[in-house]
C-alpha positions, 0 to 999 in steps of 0.5 A, a space after each residue: 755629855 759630849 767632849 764639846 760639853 764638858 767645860 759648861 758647867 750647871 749654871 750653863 757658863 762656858 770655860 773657854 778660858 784657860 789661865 796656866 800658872 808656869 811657876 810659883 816663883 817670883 823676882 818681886 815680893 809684893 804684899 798682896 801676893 806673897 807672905 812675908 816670909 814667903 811660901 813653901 813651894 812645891 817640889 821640882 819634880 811636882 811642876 809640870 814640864 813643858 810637854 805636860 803643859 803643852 799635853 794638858 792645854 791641847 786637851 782643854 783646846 780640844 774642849 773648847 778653850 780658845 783663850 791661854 793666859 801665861 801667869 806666875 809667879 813671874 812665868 818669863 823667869 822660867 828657863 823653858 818659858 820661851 819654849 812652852 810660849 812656842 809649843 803653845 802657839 801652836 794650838 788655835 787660841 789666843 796666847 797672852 800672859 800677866 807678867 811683872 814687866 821686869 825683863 819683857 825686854 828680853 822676850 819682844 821678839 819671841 812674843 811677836 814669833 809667838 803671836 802674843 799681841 797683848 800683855 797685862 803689866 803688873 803697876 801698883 804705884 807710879 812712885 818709886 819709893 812707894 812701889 819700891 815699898 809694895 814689891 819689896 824691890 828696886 825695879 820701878 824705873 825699869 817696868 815703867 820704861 818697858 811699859 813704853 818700849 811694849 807700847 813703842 813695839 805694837 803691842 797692847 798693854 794693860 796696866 794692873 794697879 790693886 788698889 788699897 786704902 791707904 796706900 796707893 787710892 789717892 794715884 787713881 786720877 794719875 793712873 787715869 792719865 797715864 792713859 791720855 797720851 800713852 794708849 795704854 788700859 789702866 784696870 784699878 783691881 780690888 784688893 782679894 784675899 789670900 792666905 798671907 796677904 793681911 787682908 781686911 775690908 778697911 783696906 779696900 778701895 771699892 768700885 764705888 769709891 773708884 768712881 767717885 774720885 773720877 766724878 771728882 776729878 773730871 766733868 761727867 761729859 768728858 767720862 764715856 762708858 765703854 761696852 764690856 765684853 759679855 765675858 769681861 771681869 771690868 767695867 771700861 770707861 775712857 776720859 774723852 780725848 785720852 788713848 787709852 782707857 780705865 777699867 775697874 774689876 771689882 772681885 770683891 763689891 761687884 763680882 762677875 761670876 754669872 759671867 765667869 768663863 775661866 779655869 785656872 791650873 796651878 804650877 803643880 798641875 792641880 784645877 781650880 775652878 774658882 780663884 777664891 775656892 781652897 778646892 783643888 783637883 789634881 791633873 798631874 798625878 792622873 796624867 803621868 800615870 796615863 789616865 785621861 784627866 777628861 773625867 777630872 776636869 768635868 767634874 771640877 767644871 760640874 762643881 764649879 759654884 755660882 758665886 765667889 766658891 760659895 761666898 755670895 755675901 760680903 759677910 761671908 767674904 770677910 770670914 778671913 778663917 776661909 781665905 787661909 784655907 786658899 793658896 797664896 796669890 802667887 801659888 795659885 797664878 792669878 
């Protein structure tokens, strides 16, 4: 197998996209991503440092990766997150990241040094007391008011509100218009499990009931469906005559794994070829013992199932015994 080869797993999907975890740390604690009474995290000296970064994302570049995702925990709450944002934009990829949007304000002008030109802002309620509720802190007005100066400062923002019964599924219709005169993609994300997350089927807001409130709320001439990439986890639509656009990624309903170009690397330096899959493969300790990780990463790529780690029924997904042999949401960096 050729080095250009390696990332293409058996069912010919091509990993060009790759998403690092900075930290597993957090300034929120929402519900769906952290257990109430937190996690263990890893050790210090278990994290990678910015060189290791750096010397594991030049790799994955030199197979093929063209895309760079920064994710957390919340990856600007670490100290040398400036510094790895700047070796990274180095490389020849698209550099972005998914943050909580509490402190992006500090970051602008090193996001525009560093060529990141689109950002996804974590939003679950446009409530305060409501989001105040879910990540079990007081930052609403904030994140709300940083959405706007991201916005007012070129860059392309994407909303991501996960949606759950009960809760926040009747802010669907007021997500939708936040997107008519702010040019901002509102995407609706199913509720997932993750160990800690008190998932259950009951609080799912599905991709069909999604659609049937917009049905309900807007005539069917005013709803455009918009083409997704070949490579897109949502289905994009927009409301005629709005700025922005809504989108809908349904992990759980309607998975998009035939289409799925993604690895994931963990804080700690550990692969995992799938966001519900509780195996891991362990870059770090291979490359500071100077070892090539290539033969790791092929075989994590080679092992990669075609559908949800195995999980290809709804039966199978509500198994919750699975999902608490799976990191928590925030360890694992979305």
């Amino acid at each position: 197998m050729t080095k250009s080869n390696i990332l293409t797993d058996t069912f010919g999907r091509k990993h060009n996209y790759l998403r690092i975890s900075l930290t597993e740390r957090c300034n929120l604690r929402c519900t769906y991503c952290m257990p109430a009474d937190g996690i263990q995290l890893s050790p210090k000296d278990h994290l990678m440092t910015y060189e290791e970064i750096y010397t594991i994302a030049k790799e994955f570049v030199s197979m093929g990766v063209t895309k760079i995702r920064l994710t957390g925990g919340e990856p600007l709450i670490r100290k040398d997150a400036a510094l790895i944002m700047e070796k990274l934009s180095s490389l020849p990829v698209q550099l972005t990241l998914t943050t909580n949007g509490v402190i992006v304000d500090k970051f602008i002008d090193h996001f525009k040094k560093c060529g990141i030109k689109t950002l996804n802002v974590s939003l679950d309620s446009l409530h305060l007391q409501k989001n105040k509720e879910i990540t079990r802190r007081s930052y609403f007005e904030k994140v709300y008011q940083n959405i706007i100066l991201l916005v007012k400062e070129g860059f392309v923002v994407k909303v991501n509100c996960v949606l759950m019964k009960g809760f926040n599924d009747d802010e669907v219709i007021d997500f939708i218009n936040l997107s008519k005169n702010l040019p901002v993609h509102v995407r609706f994300i199913e509720f997932m499990p993750f160990d800690g997350n008190q998932w259950n089927m009951e609080r799912l807001v599905s991709l069909q009931e999604i659609l049937s409130k917009v049905h309900s709320n807007f005539e069917k001439n005013a709803i455009v469906k918009l083409q997704d990439a070949p490579n897109d986890t949502t289905k994009s639509y927009q409301i005629k005559g709005y700025q922005g656009t809504f989108a809908i990624i349904s992990s759980v309903t309607n998975p998009f794994c035939d289409g799925c170009n993604r690895i994931r690397l963990t804080a700690n330096g550990q692969i995992k070829n799938c966001l519900f899959s509780s195996k891991e493969s362990d870059l770090l300790t291979t490359l500071r013992a100077g070892k090539s990780i290539i033969p790791i990463i092929q075989k994590a790529v080679q092992t990669k199932l075609k559908v949800r780690s195995g999980m290809n029924t709804l039966d199978k997904f509500s198994q919750s015994d699975i999902h608490s042999n799976n990191r928590s949401m925030i360890a694992i960096g979305g």
